[in-house]
mmCIF file of the N, C-alpha and C atoms, coordinates in Angstrom:
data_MODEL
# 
_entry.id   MODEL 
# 
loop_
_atom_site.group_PDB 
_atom_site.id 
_atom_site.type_symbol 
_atom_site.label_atom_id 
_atom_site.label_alt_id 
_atom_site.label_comp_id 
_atom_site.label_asym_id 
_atom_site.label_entity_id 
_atom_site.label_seq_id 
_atom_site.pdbx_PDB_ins_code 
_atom_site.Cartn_x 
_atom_site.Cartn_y 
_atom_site.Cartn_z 
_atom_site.occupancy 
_atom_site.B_iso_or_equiv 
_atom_site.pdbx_formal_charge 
_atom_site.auth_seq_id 
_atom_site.auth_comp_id 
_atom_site.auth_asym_id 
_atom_site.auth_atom_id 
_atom_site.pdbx_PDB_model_num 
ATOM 1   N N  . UNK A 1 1  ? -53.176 124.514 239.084 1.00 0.00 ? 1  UNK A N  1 
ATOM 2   C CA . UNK A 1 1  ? -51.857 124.598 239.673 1.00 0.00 ? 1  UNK A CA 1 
ATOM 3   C C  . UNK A 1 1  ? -51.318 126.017 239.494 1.00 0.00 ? 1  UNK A C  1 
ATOM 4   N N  . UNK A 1 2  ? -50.905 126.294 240.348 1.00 0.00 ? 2  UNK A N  1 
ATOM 5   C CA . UNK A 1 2  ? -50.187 128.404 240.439 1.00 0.00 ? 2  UNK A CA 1 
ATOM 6   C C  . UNK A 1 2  ? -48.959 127.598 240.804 1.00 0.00 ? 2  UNK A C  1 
ATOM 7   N N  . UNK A 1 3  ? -47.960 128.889 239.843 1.00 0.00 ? 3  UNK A N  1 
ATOM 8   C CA . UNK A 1 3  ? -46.928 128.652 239.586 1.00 0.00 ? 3  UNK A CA 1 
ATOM 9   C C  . UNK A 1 3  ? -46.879 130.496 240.116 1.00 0.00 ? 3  UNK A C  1 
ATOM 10  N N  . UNK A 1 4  ? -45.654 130.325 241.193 1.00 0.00 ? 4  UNK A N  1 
ATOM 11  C CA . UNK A 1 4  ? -45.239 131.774 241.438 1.00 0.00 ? 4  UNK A CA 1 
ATOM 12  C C  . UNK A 1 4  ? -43.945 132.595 240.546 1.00 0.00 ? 4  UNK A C  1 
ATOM 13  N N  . UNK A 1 5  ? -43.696 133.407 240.228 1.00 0.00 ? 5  UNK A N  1 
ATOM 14  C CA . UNK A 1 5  ? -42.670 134.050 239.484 1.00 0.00 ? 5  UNK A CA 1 
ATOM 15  C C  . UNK A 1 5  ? -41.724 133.952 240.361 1.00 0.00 ? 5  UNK A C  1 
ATOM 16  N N  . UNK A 1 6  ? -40.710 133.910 239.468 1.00 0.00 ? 6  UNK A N  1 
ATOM 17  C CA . UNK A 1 6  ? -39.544 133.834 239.786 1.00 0.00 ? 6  UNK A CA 1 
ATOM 18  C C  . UNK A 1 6  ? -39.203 132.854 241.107 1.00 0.00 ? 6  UNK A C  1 
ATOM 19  N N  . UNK A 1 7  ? -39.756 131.767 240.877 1.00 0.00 ? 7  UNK A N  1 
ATOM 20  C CA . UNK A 1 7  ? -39.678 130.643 241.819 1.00 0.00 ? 7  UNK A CA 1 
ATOM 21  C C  . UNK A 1 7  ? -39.377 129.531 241.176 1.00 0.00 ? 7  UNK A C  1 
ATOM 22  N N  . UNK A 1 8  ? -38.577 127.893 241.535 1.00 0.00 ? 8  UNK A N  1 
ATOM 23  C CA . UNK A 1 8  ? -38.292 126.988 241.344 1.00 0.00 ? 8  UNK A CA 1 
ATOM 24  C C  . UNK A 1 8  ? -39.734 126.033 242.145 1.00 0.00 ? 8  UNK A C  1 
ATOM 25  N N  . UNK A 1 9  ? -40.801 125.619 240.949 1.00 0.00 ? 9  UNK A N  1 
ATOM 26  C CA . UNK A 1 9  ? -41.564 124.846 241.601 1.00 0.00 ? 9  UNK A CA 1 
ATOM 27  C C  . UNK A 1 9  ? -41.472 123.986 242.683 1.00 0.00 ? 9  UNK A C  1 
ATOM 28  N N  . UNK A 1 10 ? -40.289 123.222 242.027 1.00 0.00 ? 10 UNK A N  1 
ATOM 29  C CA . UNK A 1 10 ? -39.684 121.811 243.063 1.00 0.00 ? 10 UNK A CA 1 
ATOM 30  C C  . UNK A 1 10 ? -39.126 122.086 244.583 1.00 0.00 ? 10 UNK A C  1 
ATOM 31  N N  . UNK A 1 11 ? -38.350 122.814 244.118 1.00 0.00 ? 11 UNK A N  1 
ATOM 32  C CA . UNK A 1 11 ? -37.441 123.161 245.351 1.00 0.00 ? 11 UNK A CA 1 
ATOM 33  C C  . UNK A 1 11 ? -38.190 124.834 246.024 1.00 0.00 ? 11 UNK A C  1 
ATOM 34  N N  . UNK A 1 12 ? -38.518 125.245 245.928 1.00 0.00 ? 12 UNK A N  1 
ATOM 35  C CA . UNK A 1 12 ? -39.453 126.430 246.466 1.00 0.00 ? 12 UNK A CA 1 
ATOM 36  C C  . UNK A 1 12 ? -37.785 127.759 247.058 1.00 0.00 ? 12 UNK A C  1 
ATOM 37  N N  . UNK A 1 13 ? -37.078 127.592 245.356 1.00 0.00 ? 13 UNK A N  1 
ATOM 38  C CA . UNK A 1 13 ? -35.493 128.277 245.927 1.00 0.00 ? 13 UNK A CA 1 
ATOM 39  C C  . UNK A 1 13 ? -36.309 129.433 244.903 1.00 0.00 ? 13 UNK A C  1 
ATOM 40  N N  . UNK A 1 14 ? -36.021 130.529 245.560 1.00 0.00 ? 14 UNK A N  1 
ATOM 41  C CA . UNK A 1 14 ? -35.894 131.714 244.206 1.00 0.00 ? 14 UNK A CA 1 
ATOM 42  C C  . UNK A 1 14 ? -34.860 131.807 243.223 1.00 0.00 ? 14 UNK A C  1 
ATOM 43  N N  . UNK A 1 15 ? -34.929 132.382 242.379 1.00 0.00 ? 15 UNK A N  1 
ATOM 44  C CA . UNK A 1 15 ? -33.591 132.869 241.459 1.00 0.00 ? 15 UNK A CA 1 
ATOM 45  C C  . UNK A 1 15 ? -32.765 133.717 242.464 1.00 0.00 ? 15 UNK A C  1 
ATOM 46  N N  . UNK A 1 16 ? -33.469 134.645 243.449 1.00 0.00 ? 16 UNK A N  1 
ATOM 47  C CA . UNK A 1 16 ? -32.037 135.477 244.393 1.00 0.00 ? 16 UNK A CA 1 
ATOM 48  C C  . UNK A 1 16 ? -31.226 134.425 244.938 1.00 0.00 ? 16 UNK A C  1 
ATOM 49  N N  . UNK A 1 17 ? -32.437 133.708 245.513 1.00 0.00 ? 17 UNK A N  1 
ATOM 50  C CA . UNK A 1 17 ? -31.542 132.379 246.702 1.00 0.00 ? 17 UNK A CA 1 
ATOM 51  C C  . UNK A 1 17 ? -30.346 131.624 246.158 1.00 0.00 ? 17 UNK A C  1 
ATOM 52  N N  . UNK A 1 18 ? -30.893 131.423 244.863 1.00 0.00 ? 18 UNK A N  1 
ATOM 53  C CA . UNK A 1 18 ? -29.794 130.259 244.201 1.00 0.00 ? 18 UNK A CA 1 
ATOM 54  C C  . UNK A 1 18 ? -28.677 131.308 243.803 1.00 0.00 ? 18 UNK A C  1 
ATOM 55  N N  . UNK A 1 19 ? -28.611 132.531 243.392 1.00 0.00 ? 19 UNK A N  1 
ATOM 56  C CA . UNK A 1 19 ? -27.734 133.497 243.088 1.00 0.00 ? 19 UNK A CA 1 
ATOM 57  C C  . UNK A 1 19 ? -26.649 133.496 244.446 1.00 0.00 ? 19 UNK A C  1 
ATOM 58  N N  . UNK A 1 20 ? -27.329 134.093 245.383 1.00 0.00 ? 20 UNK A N  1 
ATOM 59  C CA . UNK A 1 20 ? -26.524 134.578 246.834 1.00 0.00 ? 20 UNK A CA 1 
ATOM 60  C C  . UNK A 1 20 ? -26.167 133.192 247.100 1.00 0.00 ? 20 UNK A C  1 
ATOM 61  N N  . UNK A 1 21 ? -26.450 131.976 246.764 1.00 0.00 ? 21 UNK A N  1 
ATOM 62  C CA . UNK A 1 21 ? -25.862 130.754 247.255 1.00 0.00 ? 21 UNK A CA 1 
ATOM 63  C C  . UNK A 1 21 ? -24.177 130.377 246.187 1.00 0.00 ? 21 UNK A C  1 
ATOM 64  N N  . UNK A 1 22 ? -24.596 131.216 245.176 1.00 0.00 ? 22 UNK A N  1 
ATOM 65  C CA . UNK A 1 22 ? -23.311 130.799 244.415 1.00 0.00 ? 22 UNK A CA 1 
ATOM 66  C C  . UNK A 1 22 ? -22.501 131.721 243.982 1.00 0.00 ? 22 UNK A C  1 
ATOM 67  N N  . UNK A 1 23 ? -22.667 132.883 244.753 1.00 0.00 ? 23 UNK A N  1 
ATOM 68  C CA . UNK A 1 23 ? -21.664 133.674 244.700 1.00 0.00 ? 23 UNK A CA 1 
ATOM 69  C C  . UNK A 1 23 ? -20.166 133.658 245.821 1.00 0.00 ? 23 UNK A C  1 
ATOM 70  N N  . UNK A 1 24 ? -20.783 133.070 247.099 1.00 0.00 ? 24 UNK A N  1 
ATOM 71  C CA . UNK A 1 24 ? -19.098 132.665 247.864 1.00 0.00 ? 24 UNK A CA 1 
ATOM 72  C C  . UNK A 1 24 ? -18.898 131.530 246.877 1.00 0.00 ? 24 UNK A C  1 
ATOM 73  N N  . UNK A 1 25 ? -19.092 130.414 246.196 1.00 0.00 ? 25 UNK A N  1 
ATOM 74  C CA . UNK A 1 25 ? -18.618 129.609 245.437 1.00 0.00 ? 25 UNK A CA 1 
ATOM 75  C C  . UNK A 1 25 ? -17.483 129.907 244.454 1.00 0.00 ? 25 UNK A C  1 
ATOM 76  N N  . UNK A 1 26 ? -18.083 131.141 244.126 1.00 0.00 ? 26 UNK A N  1 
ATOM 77  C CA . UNK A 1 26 ? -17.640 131.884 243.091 1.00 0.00 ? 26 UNK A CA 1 
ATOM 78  C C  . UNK A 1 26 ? -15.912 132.798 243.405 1.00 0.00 ? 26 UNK A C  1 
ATOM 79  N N  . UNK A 1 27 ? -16.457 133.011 244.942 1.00 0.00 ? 27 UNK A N  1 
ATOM 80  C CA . UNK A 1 27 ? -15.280 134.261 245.242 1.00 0.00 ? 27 UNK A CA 1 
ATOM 81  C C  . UNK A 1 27 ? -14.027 132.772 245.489 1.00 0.00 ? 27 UNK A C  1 
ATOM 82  N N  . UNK A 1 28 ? -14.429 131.984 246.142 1.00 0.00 ? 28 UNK A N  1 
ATOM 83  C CA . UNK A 1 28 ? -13.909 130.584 246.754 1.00 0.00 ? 28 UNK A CA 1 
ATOM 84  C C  . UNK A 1 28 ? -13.206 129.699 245.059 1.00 0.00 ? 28 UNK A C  1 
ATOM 85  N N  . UNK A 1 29 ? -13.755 130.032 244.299 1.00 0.00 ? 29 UNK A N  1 
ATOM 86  C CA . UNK A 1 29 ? -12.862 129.346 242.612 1.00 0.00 ? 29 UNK A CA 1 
ATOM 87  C C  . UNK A 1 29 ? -11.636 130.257 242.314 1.00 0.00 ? 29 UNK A C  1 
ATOM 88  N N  . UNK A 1 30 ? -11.885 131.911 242.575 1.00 0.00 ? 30 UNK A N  1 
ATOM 89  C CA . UNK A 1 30 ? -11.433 132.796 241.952 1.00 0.00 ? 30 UNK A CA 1 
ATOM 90  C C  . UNK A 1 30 ? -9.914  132.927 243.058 1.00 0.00 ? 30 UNK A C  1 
ATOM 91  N N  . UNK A 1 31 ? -10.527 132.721 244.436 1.00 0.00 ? 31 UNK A N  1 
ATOM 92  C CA . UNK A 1 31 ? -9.151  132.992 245.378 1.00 0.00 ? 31 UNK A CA 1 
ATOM 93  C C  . UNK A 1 31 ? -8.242  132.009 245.209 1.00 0.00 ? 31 UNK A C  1 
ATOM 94  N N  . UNK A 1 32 ? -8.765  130.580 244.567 1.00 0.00 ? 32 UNK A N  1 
ATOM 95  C CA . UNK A 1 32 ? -7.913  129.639 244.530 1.00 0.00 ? 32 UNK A CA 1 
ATOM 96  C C  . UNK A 1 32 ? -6.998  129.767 243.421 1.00 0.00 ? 32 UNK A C  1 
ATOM 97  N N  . UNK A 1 33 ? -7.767  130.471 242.155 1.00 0.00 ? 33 UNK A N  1 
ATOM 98  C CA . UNK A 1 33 ? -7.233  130.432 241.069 1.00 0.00 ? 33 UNK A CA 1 
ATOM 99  C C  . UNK A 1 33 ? -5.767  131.628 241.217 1.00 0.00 ? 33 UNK A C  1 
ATOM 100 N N  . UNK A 1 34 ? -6.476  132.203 241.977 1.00 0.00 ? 34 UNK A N  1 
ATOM 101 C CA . UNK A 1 34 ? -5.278  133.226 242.298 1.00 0.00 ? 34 UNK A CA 1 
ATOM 102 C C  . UNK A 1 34 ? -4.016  132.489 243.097 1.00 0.00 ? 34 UNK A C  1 
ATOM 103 N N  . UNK A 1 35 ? -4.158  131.908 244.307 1.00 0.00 ? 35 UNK A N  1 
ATOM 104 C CA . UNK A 1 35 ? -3.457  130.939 244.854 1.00 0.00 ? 35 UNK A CA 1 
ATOM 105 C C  . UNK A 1 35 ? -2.485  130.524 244.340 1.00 0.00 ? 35 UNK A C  1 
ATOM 106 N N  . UNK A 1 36 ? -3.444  129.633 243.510 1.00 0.00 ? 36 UNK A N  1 
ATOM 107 C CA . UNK A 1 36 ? -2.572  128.776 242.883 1.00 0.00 ? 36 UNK A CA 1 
ATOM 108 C C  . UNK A 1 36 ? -1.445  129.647 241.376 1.00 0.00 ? 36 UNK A C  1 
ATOM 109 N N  . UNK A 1 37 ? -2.266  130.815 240.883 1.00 0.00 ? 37 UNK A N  1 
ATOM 110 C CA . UNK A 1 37 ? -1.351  131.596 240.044 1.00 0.00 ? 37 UNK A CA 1 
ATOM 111 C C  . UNK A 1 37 ? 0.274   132.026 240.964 1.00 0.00 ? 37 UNK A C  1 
ATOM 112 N N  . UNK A 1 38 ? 0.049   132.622 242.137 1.00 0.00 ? 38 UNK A N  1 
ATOM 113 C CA . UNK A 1 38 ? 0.812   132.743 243.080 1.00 0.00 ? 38 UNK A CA 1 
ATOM 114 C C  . UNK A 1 38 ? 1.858   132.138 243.103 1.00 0.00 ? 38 UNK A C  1 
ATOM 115 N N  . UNK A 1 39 ? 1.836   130.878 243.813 1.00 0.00 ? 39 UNK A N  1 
ATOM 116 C CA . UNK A 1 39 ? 2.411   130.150 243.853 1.00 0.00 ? 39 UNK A CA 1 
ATOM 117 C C  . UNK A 1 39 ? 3.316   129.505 242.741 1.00 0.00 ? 39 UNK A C  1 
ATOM 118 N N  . UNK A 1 40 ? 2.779   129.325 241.826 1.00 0.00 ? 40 UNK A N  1 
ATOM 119 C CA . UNK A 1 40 ? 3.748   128.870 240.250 1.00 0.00 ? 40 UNK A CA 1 
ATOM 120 C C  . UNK A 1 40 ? 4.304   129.815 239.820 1.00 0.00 ? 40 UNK A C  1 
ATOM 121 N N  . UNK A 1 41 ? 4.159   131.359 239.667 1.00 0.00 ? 41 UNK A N  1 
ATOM 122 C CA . UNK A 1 41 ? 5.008   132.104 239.382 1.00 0.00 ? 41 UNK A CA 1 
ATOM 123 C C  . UNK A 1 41 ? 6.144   132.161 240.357 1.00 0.00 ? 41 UNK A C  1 
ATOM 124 N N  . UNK A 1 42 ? 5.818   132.066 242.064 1.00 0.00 ? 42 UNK A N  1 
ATOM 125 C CA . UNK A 1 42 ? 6.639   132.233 243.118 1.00 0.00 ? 42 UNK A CA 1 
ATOM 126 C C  . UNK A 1 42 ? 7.873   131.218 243.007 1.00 0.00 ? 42 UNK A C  1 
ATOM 127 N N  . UNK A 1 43 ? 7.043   129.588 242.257 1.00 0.00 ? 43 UNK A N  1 
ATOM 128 C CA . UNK A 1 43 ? 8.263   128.674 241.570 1.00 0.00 ? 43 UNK A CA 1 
ATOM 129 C C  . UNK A 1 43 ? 8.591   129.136 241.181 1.00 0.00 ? 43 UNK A C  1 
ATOM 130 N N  . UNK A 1 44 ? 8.259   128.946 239.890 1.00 0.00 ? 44 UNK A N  1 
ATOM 131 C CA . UNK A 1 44 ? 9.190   129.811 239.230 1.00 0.00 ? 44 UNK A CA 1 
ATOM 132 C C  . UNK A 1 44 ? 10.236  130.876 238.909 1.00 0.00 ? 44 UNK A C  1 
ATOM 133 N N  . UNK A 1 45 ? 10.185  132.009 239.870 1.00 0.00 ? 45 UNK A N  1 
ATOM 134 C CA . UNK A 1 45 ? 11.231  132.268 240.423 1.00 0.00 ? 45 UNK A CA 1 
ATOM 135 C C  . UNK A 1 45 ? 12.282  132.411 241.298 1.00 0.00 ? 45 UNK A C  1 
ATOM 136 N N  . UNK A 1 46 ? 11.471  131.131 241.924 1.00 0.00 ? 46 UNK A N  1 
ATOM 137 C CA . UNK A 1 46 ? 12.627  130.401 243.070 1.00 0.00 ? 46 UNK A CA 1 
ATOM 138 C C  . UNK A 1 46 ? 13.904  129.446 241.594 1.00 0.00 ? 46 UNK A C  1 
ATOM 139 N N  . UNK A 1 47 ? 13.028  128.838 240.685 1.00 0.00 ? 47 UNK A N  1 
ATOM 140 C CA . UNK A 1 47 ? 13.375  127.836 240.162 1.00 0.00 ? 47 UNK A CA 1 
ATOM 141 C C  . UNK A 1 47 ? 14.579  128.234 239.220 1.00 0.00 ? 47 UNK A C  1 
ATOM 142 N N  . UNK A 1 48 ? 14.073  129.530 238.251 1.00 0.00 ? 48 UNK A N  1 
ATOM 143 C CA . UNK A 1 48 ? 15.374  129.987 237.389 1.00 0.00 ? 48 UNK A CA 1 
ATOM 144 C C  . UNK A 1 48 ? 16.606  130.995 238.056 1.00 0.00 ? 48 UNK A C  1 
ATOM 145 N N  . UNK A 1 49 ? 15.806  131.374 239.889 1.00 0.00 ? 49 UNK A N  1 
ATOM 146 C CA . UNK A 1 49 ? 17.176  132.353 240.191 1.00 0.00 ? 49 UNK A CA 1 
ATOM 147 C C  . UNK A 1 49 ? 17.841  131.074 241.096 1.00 0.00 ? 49 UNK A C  1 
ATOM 148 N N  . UNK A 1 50 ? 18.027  129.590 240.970 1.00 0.00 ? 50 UNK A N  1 
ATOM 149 C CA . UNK A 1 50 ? 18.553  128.784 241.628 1.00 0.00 ? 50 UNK A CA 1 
ATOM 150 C C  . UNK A 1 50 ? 19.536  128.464 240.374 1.00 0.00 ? 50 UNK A C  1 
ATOM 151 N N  . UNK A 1 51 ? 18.763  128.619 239.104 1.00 0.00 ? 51 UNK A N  1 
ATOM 152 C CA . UNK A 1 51 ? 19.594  128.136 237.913 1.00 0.00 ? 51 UNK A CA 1 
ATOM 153 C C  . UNK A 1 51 ? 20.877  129.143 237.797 1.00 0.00 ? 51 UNK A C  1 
ATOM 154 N N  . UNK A 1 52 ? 20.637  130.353 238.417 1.00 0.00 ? 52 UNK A N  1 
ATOM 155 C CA . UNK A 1 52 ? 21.431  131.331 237.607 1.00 0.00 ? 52 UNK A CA 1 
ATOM 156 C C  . UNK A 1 52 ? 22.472  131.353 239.230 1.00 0.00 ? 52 UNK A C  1 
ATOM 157 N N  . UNK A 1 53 ? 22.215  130.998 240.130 1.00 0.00 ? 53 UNK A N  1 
ATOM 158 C CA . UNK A 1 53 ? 23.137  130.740 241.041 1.00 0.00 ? 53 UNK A CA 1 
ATOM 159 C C  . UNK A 1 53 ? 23.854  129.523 241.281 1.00 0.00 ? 53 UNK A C  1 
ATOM 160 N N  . UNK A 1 54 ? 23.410  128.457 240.652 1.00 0.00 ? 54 UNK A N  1 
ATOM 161 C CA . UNK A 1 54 ? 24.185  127.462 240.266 1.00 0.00 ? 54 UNK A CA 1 
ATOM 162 C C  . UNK A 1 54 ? 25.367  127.450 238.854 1.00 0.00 ? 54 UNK A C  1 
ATOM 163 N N  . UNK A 1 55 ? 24.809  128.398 238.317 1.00 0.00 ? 55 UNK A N  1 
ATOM 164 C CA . UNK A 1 55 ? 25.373  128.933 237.490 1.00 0.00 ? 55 UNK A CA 1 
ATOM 165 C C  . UNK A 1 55 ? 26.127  129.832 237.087 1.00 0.00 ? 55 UNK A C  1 
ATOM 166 N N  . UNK A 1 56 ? 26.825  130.601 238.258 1.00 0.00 ? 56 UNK A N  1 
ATOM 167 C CA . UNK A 1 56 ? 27.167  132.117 238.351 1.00 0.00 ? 56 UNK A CA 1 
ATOM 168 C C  . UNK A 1 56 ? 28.508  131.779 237.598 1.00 0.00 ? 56 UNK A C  1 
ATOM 169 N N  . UNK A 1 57 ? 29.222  130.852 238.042 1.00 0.00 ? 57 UNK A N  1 
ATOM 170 C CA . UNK A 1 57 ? 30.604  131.015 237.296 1.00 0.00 ? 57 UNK A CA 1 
ATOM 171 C C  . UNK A 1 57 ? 30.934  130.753 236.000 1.00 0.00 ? 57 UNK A C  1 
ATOM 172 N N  . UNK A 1 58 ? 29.588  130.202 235.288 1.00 0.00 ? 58 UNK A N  1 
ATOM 173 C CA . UNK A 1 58 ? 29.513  130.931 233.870 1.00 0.00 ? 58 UNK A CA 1 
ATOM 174 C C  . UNK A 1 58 ? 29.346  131.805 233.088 1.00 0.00 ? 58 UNK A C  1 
ATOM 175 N N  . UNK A 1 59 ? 28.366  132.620 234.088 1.00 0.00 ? 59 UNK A N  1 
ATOM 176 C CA . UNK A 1 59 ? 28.002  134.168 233.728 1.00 0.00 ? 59 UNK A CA 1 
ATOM 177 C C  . UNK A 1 59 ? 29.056  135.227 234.077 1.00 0.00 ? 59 UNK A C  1 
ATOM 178 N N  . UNK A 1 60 ? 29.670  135.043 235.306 1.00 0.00 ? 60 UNK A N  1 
ATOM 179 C CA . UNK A 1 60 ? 30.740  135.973 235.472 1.00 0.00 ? 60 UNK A CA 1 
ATOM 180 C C  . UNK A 1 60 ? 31.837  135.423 234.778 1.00 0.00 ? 60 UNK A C  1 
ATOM 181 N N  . UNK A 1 61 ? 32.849  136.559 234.273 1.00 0.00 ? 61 UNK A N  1 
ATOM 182 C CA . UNK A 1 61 ? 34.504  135.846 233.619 1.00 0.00 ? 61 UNK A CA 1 
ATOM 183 C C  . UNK A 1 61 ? 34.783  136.004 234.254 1.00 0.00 ? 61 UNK A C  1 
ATOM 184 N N  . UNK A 1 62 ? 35.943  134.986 234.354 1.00 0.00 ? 62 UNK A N  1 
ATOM 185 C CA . UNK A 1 62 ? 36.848  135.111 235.398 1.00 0.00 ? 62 UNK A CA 1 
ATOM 186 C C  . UNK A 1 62 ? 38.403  135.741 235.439 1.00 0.00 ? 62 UNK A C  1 
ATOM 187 N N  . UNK A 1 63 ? 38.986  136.519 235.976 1.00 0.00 ? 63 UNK A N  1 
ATOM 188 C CA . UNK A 1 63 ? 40.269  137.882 235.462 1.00 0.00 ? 63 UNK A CA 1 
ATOM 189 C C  . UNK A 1 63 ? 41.473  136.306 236.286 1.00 0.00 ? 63 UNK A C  1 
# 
């Protein structure tokens, strides 16, 4: 039995193949993670400048 380098007996995938197959995977985790960072900070400061405008006539005194 010959076994070729740098080959997957079973599946006849190289180590490049399986690499270049999981690198958009990779860019595709990372854009989401960003996304989703995005977005919760973007709450978030929707969320505390709603507090501080619901709130203005405590922060300002009033003459």
């Amino acid at each position: 039995m010959r076994k070729s380098f740098g080959k997957d007996t079973k599946k006849g995938i190289t180590y490049k193949e399986k690499k270049e197959a999981f690198i958009p995977i990779l860019k595709i985790n990372i854009l989401t993670k960003m996304v989703l960072i995005t977005v919760s900070v973007y709450m978030a400061k929707i969320e505390f400048f709603s507090f501080i405008l619901k709130n203005l006539r405590t922060f300002v005194p009033t003459f």
